[in-house]
C-alpha positions as CSV (number, residue, x, y, z in Angstrom):
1,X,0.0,0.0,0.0
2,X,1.5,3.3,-0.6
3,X,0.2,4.9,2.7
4,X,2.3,2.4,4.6
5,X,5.5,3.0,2.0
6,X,5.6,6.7,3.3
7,X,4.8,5.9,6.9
8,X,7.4,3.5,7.5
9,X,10.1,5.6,5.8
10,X,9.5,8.3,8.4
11,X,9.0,6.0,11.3
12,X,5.4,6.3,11.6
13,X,3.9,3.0,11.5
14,X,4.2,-0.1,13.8
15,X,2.8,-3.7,13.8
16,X,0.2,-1.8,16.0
17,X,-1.0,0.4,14.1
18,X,-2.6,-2.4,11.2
19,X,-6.2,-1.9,13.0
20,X,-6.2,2.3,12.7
21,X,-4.7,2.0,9.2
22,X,-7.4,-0.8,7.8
23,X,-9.7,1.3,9.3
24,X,-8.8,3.9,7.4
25,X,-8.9,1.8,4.0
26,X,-12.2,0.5,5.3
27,X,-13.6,4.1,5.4
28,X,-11.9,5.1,2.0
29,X,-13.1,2.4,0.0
30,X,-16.8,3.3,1.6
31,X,-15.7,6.6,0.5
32,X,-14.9,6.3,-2.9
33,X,-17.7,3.7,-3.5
34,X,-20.4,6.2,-2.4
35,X,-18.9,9.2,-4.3
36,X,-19.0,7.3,-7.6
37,X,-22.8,6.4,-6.5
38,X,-23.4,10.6,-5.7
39,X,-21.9,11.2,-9.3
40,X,-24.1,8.6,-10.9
41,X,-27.7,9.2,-9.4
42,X,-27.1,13.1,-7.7
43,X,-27.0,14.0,-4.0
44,X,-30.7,14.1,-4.4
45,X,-32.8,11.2,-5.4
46,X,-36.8,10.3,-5.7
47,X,-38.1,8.7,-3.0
48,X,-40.2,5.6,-3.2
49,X,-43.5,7.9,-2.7
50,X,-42.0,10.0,-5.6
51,X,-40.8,13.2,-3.3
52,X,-37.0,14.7,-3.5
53,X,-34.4,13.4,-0.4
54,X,-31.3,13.5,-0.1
55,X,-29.4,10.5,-1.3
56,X,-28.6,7.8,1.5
57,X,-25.1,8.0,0.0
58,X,-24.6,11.1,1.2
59,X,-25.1,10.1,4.6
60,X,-22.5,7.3,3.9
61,X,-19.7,9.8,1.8
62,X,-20.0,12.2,4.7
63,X,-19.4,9.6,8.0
64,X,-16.6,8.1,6.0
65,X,-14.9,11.2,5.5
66,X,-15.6,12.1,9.3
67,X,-13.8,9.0,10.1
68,X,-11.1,9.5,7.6
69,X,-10.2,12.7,8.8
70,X,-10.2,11.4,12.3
71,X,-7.4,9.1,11.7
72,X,-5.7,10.7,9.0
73,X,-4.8,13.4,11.9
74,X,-3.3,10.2,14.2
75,X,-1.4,9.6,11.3
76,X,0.1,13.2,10.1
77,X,-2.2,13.1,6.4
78,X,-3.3,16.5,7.3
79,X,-0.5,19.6,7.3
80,X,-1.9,20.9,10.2
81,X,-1.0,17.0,12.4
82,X,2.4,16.8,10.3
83,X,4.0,19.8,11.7
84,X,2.9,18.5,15.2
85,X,4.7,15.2,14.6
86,X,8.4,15.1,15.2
87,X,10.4,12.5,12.6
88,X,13.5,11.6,13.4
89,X,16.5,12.0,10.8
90,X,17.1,9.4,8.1
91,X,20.2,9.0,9.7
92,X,19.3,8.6,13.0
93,X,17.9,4.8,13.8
94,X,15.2,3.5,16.4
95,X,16.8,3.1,19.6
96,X,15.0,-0.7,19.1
97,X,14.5,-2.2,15.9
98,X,12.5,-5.3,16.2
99,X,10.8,-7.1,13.5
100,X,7.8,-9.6,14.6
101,X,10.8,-12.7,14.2
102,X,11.9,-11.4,17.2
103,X,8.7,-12.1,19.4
104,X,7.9,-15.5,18.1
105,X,8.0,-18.3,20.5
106,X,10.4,-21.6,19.4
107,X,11.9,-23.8,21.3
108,X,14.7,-22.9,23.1
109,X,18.3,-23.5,22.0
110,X,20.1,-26.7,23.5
111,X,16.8,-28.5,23.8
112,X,14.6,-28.2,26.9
């Protein structure tokens, strides 16, 4: 994904951080699908008695974009929550660098 390219190159993103990020996907995806659905039929539709309302898709574009917004500022997408976050230099490394290799449970060495 490229969102996870760009957020691992800065130190942004752990292992941790997979639920807030496929949340995010979740909500985009929602997103985009109701936006194409707002394009094709209008923001307003007929109801079934024949009256103008407001497509439901609406309702749907506008949550997802709520809940977008919320985690893209946990993230740094916005300008305003990238110059509160403070990224280390390239050239400085993690004090820790473990991978998930590290945490998995084998038998210990020598037998046991």
């Amino acid at each position: 994904m490229r969102l996870t390219a760009q957020l691992a190159k800065l130190n942004l993103i752990t292992h941790l951080d997979r639920g807030a990020l496929a949340t995010y996907c979740g909500a985009y995806a929602l997103w985009a699908e109701s936006m194409v659905q707002i394009q094709k039929y209008g923001a307003m539709v007929k109801s079934p008695t024949g009256y103008p309302m407001q497509s439901p898709y609406l309702a749907i574009a506008n949550r997802q974009a709520e809940l977008m917004m919320r985690i893209a500022s946990e993230f740094g997408f916005t300008p305003a929550s990238r110059s509160r976050i403070s990224v280390p230099p390239p050239d400085q490394l993690p004090l820790l660098d473990l991978t998930a290799d590290d945490y998995e449970e084998g038998e210990p060495e020598g037998g046991g």
